[in-house]
C-alpha positions in Angstrom: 165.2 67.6 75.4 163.2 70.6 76.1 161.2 71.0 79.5 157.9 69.9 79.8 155.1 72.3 80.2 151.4 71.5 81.0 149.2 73.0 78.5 147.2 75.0 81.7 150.5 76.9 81.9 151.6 77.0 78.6 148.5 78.2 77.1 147.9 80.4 79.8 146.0 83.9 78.6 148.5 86.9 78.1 145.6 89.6 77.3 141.8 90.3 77.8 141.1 88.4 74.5 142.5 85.6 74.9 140.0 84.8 78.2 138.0 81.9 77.5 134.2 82.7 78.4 134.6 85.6 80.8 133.6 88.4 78.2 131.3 90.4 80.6 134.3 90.9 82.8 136.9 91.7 80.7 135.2 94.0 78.4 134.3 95.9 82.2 137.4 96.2 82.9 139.4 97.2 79.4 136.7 100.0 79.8 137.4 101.0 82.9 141.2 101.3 82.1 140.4 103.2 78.9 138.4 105.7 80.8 140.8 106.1 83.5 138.1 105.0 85.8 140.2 102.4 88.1 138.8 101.7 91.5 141.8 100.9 94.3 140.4 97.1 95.1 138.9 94.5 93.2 137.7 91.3 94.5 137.1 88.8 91.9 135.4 85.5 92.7 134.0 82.3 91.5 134.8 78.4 90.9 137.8 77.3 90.6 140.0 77.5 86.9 137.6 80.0 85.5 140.2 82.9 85.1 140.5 84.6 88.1 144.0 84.8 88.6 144.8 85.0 85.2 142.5 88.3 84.7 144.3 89.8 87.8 147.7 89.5 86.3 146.5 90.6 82.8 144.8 93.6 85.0 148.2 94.4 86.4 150.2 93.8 83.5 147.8 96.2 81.4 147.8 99.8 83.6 151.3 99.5 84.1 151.6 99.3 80.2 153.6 102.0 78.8 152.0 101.9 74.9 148.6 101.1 75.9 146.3 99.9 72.5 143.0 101.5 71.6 141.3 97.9 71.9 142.6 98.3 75.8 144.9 95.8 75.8 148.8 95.7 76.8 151.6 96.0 74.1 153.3 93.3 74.9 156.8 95.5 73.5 157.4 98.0 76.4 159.9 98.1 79.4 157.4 97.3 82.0 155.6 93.9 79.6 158.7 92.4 79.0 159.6 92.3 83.0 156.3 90.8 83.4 156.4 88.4 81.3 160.1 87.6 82.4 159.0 87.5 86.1 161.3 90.3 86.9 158.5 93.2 87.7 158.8 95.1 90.9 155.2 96.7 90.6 153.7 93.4 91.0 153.5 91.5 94.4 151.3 88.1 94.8 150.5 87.0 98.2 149.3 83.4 98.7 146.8 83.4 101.8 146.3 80.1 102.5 149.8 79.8 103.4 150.2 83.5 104.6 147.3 84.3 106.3 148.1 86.1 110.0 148.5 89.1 111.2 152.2 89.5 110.5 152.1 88.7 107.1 149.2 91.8 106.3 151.7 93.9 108.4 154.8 93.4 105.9 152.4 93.9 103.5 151.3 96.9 104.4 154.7 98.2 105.2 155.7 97.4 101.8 152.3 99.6 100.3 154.1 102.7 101.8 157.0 102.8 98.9 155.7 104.3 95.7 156.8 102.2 92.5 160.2 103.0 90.6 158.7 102.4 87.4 155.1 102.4 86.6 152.1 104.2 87.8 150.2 101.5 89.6 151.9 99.0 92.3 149.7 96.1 92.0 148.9 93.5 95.4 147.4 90.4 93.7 146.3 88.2 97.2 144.7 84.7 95.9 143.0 83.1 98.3 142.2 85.4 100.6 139.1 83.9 102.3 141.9 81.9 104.3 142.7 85.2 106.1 142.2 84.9 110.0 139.9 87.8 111.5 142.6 89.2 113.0 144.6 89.4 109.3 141.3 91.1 107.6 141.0 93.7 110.5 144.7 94.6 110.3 143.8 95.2 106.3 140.8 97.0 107.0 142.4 100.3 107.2 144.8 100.2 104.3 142.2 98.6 101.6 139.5 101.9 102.5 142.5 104.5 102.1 145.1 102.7 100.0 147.9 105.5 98.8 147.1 106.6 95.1 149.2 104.3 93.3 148.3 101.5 95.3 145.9 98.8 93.7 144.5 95.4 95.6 143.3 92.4 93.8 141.8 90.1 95.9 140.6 86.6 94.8 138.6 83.8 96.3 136.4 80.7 95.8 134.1 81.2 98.8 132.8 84.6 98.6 130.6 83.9 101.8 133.6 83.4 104.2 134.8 87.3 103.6 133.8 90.0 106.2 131.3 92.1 104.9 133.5 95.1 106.0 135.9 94.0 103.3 133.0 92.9 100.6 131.7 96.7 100.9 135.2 98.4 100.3 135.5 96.0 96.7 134.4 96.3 93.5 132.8 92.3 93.1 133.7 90.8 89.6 131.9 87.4 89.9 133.3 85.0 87.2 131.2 82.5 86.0 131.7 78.4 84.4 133.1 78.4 81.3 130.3 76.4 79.1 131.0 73.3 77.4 131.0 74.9 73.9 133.4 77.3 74.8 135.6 75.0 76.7 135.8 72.7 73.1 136.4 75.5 71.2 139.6 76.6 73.2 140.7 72.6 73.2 140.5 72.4 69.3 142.7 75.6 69.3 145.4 74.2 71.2 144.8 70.8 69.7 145.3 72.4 66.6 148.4 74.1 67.7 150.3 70.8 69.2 148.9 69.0 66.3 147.6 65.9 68.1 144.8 63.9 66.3 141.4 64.2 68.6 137.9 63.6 68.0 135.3 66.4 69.0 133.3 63.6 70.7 136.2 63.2 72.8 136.6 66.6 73.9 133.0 67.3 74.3 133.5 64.5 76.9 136.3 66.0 78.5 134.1 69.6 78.5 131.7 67.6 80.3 134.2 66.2 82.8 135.9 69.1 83.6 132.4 70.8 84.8 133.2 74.3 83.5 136.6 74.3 84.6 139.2 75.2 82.2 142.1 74.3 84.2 140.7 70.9 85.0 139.9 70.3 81.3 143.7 71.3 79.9 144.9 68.6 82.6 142.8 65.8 81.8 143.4 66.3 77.7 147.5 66.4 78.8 146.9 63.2 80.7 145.0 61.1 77.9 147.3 62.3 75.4 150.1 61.0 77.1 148.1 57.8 77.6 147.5 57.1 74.4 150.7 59.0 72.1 148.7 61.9 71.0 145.5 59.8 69.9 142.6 61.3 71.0 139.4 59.2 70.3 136.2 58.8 72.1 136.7 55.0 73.4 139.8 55.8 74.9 138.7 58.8 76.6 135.5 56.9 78.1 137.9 54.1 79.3 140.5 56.4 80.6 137.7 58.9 82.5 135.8 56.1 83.5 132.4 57.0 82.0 130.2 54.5 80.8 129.0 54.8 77.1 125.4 56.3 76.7 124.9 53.4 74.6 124.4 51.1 77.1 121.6 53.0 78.4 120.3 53.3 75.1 120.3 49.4 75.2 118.6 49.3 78.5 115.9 51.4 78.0 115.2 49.6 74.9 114.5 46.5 76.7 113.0 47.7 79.5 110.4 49.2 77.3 109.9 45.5 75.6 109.6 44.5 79.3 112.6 41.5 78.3 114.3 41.4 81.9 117.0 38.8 80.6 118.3 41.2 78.0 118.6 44.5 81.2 120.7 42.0 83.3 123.1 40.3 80.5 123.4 44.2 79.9 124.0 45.4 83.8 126.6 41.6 83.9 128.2 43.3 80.4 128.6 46.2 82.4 129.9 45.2 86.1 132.7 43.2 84.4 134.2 46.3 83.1 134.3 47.2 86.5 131.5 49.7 87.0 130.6 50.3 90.5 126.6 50.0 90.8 125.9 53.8 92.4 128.1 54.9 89.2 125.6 52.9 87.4 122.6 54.1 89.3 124.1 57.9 88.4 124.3 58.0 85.2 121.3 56.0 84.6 119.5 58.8 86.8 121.5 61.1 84.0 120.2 59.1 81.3 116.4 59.7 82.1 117.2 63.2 82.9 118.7 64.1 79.5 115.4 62.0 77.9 113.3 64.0 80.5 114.9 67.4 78.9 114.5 66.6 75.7 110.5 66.3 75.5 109.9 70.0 75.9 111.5 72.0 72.7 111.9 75.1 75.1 114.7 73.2 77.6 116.8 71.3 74.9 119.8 73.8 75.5 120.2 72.1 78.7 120.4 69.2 76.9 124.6 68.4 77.8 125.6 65.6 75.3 128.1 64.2 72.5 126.0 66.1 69.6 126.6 62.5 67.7 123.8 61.5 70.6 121.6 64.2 70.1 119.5 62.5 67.4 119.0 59.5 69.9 118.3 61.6 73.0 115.1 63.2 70.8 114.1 60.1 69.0 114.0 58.0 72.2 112.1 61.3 74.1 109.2 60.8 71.3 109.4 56.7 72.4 108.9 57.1 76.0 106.2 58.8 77.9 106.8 61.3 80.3 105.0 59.4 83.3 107.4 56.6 82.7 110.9 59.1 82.9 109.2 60.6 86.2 108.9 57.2 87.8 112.1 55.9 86.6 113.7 58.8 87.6 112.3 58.2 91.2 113.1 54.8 91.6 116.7 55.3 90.7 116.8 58.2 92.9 115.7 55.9 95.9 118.0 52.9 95.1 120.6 55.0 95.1 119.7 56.8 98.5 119.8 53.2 99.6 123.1 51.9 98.0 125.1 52.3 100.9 123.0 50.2 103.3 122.8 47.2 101.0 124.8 44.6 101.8 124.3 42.8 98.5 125.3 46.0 96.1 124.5 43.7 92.7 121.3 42.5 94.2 120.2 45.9 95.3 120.9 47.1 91.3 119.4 44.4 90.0 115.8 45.0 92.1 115.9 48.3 90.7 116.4 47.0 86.6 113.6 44.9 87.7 111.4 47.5 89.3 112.1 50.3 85.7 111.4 46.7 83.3 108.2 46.0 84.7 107.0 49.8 85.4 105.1 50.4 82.3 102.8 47.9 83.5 102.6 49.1 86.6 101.6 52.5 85.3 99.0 50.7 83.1 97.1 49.0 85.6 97.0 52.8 87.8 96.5 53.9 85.1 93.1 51.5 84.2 91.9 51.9 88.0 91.6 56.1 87.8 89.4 55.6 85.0 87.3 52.9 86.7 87.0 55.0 89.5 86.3 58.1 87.6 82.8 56.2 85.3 80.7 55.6 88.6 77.0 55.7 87.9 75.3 58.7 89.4 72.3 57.6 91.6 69.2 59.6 90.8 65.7 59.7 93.0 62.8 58.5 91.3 60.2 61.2 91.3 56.4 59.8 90.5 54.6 62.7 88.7 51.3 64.1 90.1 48.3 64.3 88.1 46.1 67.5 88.8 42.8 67.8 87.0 40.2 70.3 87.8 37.0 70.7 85.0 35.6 68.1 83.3 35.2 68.8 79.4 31.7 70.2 78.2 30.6 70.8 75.0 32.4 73.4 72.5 35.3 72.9 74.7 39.2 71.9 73.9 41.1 70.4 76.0 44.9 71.6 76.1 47.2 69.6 78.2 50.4 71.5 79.5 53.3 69.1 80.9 55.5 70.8 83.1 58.1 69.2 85.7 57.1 66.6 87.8 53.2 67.8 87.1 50.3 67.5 84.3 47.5 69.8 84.3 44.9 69.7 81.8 43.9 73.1 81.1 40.2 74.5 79.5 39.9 76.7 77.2 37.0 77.8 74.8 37.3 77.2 71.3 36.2 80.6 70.0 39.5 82.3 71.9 42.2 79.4 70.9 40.8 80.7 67.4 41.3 83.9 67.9 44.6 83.5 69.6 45.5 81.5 66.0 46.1 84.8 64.4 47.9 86.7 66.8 52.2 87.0 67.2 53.8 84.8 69.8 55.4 87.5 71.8 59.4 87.1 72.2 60.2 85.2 75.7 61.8 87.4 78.4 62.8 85.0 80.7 64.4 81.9 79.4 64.3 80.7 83.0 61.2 80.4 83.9 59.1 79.2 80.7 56.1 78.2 82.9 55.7 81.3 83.9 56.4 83.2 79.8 53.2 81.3 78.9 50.0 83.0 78.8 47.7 81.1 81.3 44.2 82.0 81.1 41.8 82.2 84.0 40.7 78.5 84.1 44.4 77.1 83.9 45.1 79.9 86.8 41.9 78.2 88.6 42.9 74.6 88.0 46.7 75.6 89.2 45.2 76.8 92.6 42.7 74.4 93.0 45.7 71.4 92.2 47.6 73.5 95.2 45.1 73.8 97.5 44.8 70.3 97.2 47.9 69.4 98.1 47.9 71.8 100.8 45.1 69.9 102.3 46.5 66.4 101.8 50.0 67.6 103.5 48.0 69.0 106.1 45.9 65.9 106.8 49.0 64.2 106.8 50.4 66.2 109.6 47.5 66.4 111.8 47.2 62.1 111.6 48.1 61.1 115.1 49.8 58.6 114.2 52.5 60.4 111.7 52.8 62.7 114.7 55.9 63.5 116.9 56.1 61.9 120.3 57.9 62.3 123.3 59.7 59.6 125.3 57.4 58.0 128.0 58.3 55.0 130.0 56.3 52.2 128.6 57.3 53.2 125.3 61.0 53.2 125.6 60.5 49.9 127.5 58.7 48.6 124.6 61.2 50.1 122.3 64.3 48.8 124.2 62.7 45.1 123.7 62.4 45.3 120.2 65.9 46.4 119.6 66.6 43.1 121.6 64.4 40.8 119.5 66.4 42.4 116.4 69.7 41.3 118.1 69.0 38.1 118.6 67.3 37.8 114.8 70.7 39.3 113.2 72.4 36.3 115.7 74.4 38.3 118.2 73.9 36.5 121.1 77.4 38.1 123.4 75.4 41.3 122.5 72.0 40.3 123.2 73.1 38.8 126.7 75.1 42.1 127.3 72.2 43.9 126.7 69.4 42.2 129.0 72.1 42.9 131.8 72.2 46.8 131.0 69.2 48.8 132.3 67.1 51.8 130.3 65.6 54.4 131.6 63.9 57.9 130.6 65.8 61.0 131.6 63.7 64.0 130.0 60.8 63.7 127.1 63.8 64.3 124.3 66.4 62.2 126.4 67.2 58.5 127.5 69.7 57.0 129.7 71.2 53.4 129.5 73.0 52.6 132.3 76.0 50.1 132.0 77.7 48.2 134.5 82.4 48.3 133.4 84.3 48.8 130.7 83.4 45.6 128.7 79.5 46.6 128.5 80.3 50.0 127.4 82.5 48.1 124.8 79.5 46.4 123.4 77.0 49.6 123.8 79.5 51.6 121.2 79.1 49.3 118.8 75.2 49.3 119.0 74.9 53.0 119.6 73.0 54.5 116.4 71.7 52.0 115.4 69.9 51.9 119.0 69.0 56.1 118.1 67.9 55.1 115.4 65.4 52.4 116.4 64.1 54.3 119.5 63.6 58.1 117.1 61.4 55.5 114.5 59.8 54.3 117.2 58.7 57.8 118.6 58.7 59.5 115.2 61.2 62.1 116.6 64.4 62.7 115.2 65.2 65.2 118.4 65.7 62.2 120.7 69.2 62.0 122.0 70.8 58.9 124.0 72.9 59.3 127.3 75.2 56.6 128.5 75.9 55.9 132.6 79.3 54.1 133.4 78.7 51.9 137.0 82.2 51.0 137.4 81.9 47.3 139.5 83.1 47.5 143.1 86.3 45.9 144.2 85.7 42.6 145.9 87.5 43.1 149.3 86.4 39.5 150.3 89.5 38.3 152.1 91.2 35.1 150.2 92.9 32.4 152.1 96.6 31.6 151.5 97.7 28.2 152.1 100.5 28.8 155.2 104.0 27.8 155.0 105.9 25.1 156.5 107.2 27.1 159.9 103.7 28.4 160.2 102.0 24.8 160.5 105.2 23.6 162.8 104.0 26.6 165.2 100.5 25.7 164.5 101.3 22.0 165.4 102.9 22.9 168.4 100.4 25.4 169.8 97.7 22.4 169.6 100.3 19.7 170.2 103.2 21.0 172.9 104.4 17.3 173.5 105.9 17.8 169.5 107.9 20.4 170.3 109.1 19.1 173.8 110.5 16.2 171.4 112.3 18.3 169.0 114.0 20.1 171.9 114.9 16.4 173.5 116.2 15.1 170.3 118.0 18.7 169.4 116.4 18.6 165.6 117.0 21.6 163.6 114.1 22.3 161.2 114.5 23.0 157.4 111.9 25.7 156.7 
């Protein structure tokens, strides 16, 4: 029975073409070994099973190649292939860090850097891991990585670039290596699919693309495992069942209820769905996927980040056109939230269940927002009423016309003589200048220009008249006026029925402080209360009653003395026994006779 091998091992890539989705670095670096233009240290980085090792040993395996091809790539027949591929070479070393990371370990290193290679031109130092270096390990290296010998090369790779010194960033050339996509990772599974003949379904290794999150290695290990689960039978319901993943067409199902608002269907679907033994937040999750991928799908420019089975493609764009784009957004917030919240439930179903709930009923909820921004948007606009002013100037005589000119908010009746609106008949109308201003266009002629000024001058006077009435006059405060004013504002009170207020008030005093100013004086906390309340509408009252709208108000706190007044306490039993005594000795000549003791 032959050994086992895990596909990540077995199908491991021997040259540059054979890396899956890393074609920006690769075709960099069979250039640079074509044009002899190798630098002494490489750092390649990036998540993990993307390649990085695997380019390093193809690196080292390549400029030690004796028969070098024109594409750049090893010959897999010389001396120095063959003990690579066997394991046997001498010009490569490979240093794990994270088990060999101090200062002694660098050191033997380095020693080893000073012997030139036996066979080859390049000795190659592959260090993996090498973020997991102590300080004190990467200053040791410093030295040797700036001035390595000739023949010396350093490969150094790493998942957290960040964690490296900058001192050994700068003396690097920085390869970064990126995910391997989900096409390519489905392309490289059919290949080796194809090559162990085992029966799989694309849908099924578009899933396990998706699972693996761009990592090859991870992929290669999950297809080994479900083949072995299920004797080389590939198929999407056993992949779902042995990754775990829910089928999208429960969610399918759910939205298609929750947009018929039928809550009974969503929860016979979530019930369908806990007994398969779904935990909610998985639920919440990929529901939260679910609207995500619809959410994707309504702009044409973003459907390559649509990730799916392309057998679900169809219903990801059909259901898009279904379902508004409010909706998604709200959904996608309300899952987001009950899944913030997950962990501090105590009743996990419950807490799913409010949030089925909440996405069946959120159409309507968007409706009736929806139906109150529109209400609020169609309020009437209130307009003054403005009463037009008639203006007439000449009565009509004989062989006269009268023409009547309307403008805004104005008529004026205008005179003219017959013989020049005749003669006027057979002139041009001169083009308008100003669109403006058509009053003003409009040839006037010397008896409209009268009756204009005279209709002015008229209202000049009235306005004036108006002004100069005594009793539409400005006043200043004066005693008996304010006195008279402060009453009414009482009489007021006590019409509108605030009697605490009214009484409040006949307690506070008002006085005039300066012709534009008055003071009301109140007496604690409780009538200044009361006088806050009342405050503009008292300015109010008092500037109507003097015409003035320059009258200000001032208020005077009188905070109420303390009442020192001393308060009898009623005294306790020892102090009327000496009290007794004092008036009555013979009491306590008695108790000391009969030796009582007294209970205070």
């Amino acid at each position: 029975m032959d050994k086992f091998i895990v596909s990540a091992r077995k199908y491991r890539p021997q040259t540059f073409d054979t890396v899956v989705g890393q074609s920006h670095i690769t075709t960099t670096l069979k250039n640079a070994i074509s044009h002899n233009q190798l630098a002494h240290a490489f750092l390649f980085c990036g998540p993990r099973g993307v390649g990085k090792t695997t380019c390093a040993r193809i690196l080292a395996k390549t400029i030690n190649c004796e028969n070098i091809q024109p594409n750049g790539e090893a010959c897999d027949t010389c001396v120095s292939c063959r003990t690579f591929n066997e394991g046997t070479s001498l010009n490569i070393h490979e240093l794990d860090a994270a088990s060999n990371n101090s200062v002694d370990d660098i050191r033997s290193l380095i020693e080893q850097v000073r012997f030139a290679p036996q066979m080859g031109k390049y000795k190659v130092y592959i260090i993996d891991e090498v973020h997991m270096l102590s300080s004190s390990a990467f200053n040791a290296f410093l030295k040797t990585l700036e001035e390595p010998p000739s023949y010396a090369i350093f490969i150094l790779a790493t998942t957290e670039k960040h964690k490296i010194l900058p001192t050994i960033l700068s003396r690097c050339q920085i390869f970064d290596f990126k995910r391997i996509t989900i096409n390519d990772t489905v392309e490289h599974l059919q290949e080796i699919v194809g090559k162990e003949e085992i029966n799989a379904e694309k849908p099924a290794l578009q899933v396990i693309a998706q699972k693996s999150e761009g990592c090859m290695r991870d992929a290669l290990s999950i297809m080994d495992k479900i083949v072995s689960f299920t004797n080389g039978e590939l198929t999407y319901q056993n992949t779902l069942e042995h990754l775990n993943i829910l089928d999208a067409d429960y969610f399918f199902k759910l939205l298609e209820a929750m947009q018929q608002q039928d809550l009974a269907t969503s929860m016979l679907l979530f019930d369908d769905i806990n007994r398969k033994g779904f935990e909610g937040d998985m639920v919440l999750n990929a529901m939260a996927e679910f609207f995500r991928n619809l959410l994707v799908c309504k702009d044409e420019k973003v459907v390559n980040l649509l990730e799916v089975v392309e057998s679900f493609k169809e219903k990801y764009t059909s259901a898009a056109k279904k379902t508004s784009a409010s909706y998604i957004i709200s959904a996608l917030n309300v899952l987001n939230e009950a899944e913030i919240n997950y962990k501090q439930a105590r009743n996990k179903r419950l807490h799913v269940e409010l949030a089925l709930i909440k996405l069946t009923y959120l159409q309507q909820a968007l409706d009736l927002t929806d139906k109150k921004k529109v209400v609020e948007k169609t309020k009437a606009v209130q307009f003054r009423a403005l009463k037009p002013i008639e203006v007439k100037e000449h009565v009509p005589t004989e062989g006269t016309r009268n023409k009547v000119q309307e403008t805004s908010g104005a008529k004026l009746i205008v005179e003219e003589p017959l013989e020049k609106l005749q003669d006027t008949r057979h002139k041009t109308q001169e083009p308008k200048a100003n669109v403006q201003n058509p009053i003003a266009q409009t040839a006037v002629p010397k008896t409209a220009s009268a009756g204009i000024k005279g209709g002015l001058s008229k209202l000049r006077e009235k306005i004036a008249a108006e002004n100069n009435n005594p009793n539409n006059q400005q006043k200043e405060i004066d005693p008996e006026g304010l006195k008279i004013a402060w009453q009414e504002y009482i009489l007021k009170l006590k019409a509108a029925t605030k009697h605490s207020v009214v009484s409040t008030f006949e307690m506070m005093e008002c006085r005039m402080k300066t012709p534009l100013d008055f003071e009301v004086q109140v007496y604690g906390n409780i009538q200044l209360g009361f006088l806050k309340q009342e405050k503009t509408a008292l300015l109010q009252h008092v500037q109507s009653f003097f015409k003035n709208p320059n009258i200000n108000i001032l208020v005077q706190l009188v905070e109420e003395p303390e009442d020192l007044t001393p308060v009898e306490r009623p005294l306790s039993m020892k102090e009327q026994f000496i009290r007794m005594t004092e008036k009555y000795p013979l009491v306590k000549d008695l108790k000391d006779r009969l030796g009582l003791e007294l209970d205070y």
